[in-house]
N, C-alpha and C positions, 0 to 999 in steps of 0.2 A: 267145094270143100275149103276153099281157100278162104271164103268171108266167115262161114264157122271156125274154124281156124282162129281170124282176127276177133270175133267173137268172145271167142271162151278165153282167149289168153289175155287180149286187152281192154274191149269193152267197148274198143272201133271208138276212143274220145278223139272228137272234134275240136282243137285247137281255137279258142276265141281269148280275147283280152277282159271278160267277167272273171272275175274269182267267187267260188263259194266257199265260204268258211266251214269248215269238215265240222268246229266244234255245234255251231249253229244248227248243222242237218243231223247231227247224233243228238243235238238236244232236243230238238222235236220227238225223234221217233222214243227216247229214253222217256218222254211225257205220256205221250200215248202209250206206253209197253206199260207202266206203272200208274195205269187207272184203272186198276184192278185193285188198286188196295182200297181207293176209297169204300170198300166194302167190307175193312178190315175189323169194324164196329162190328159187324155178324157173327165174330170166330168168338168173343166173349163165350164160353160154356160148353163146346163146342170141340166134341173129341171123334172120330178124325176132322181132316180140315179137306174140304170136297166143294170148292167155289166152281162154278160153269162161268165165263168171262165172255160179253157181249158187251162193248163198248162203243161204243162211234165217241171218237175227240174229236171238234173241228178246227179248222187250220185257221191263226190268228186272221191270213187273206181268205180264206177262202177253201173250200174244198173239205176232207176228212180223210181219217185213218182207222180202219173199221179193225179193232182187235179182237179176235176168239181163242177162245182156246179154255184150257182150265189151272187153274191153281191147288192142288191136293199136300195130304201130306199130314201131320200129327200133333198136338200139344199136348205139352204136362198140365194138371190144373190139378192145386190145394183142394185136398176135398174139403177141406173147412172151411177157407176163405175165399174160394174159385177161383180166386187169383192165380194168371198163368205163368207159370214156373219158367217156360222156355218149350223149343219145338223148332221142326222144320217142318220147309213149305219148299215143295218144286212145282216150278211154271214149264209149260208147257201153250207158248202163244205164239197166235201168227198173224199179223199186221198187214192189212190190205190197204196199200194207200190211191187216193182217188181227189188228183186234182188237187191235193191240200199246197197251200202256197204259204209264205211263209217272208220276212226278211233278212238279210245275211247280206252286210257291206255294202248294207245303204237300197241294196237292189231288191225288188220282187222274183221269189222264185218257186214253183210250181215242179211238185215232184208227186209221181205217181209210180204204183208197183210193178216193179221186173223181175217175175209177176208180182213176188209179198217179202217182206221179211221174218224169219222166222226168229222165234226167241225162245230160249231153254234157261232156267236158270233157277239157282239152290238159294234160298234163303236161310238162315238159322236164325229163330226168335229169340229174344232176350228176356229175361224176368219182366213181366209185362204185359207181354204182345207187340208192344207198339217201336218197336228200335229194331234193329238186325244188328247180327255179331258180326264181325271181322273175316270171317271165311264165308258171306254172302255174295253170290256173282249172278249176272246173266251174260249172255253169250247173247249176239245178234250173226243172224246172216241171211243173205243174200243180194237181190239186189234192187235198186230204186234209178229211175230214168228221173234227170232234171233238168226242167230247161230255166231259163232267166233270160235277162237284159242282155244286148247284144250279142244275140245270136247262141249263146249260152245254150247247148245240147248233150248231155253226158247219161250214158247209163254207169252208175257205179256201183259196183260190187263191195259188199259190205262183212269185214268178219272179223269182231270185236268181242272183246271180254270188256264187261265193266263191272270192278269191285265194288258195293256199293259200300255208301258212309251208312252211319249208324242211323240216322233218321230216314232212310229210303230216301233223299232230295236227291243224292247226287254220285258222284262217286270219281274213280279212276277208271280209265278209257285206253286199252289199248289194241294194238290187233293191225289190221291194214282196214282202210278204204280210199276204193281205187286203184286200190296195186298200192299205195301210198304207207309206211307205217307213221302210226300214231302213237302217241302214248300223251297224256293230261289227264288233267284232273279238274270235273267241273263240280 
């Protein structure tokens, strides 16, 4: 009972002198979670919006992050010019990572799913399609094991809000990982 215990409340980290840069491991999974749009050419004409999401990204070292899940949800479109007016899109994905490695402060590190990460998140479209409004988010959670350079072994626990910017690249990050809070903007 005692190691569940340590478990659920801390995540039982092992103490070594590697640092991983929190922004680094949130920008990988924010990559993969967001290659779903490049199928975003399809929703041109396109009223409801009903994407099924089957990704594999591979890890710049090595490895992969296999995203499913689906992207639904509505647009406006000009009957005259099909141009779309605006719309929202909710995600619903979950990110299975596998051995994908990556760097972060110089060092090689290799992070795999404890077990997945899950991700939820509202878009609002803008006159276009192609931009998101100001009240667009996704939520990530759970958890990811990583190991690295000298001895470097952590399962962390992840669960973050990121606002995104208007072009999908990026956004604001806050939330905890790790037990740790965050807040930036990448």
């Amino acid at each position: 009972m005692g190691l569940v215990a340590c478990i659920a409340i801390t995540g039982c980290k092992k103490e070594n002198s590697s640092t991983l840069n929190d922004e680094d491991l949130i920008a990988q999974v924010f990559t993969a979670g967001m290659s779903w749009n490049t199928r975003a050419a399809l929703l041109k004409g396109t009223v409801p919006i009903n994407i099924q999401v089957d990704n594999t990204v591979q890890g710049p070292e090595g490895g992969y992050i296999h995203v499913t899940g689906s992207v639904t949800g509505s647009m406006t479109i000009d009957d005259q010019t099909s141009a779309i007016l605006g719309g929202t899109m909710l995600l619903g994905l979950t990110e299975t990572i596998n051995d994908y490695a990556f760097i972060s402060n110089e060092g090689t590190y290799t992070m795999n799913g404890a077990p997945y990460l899950s991700l939820t998140g509202t878009f609002t479209l803008q006159p276009g399609g192609t931009t998101f409004g100001t009240a667009s988010s996704m939520q990530f959670g759970g958890g990811v094991r990583v190991t690295g350079p000298n001895g470097f072994d952590e399962t962390i626990n992840i669960q973050i809000t990121i606002i995104i910017n208007s072009s999908g690249t990026g956004g604001t990050v806050s939330g905890t990982i790790g037990g740790r809070s965050v807040n930036y903007s990448f």
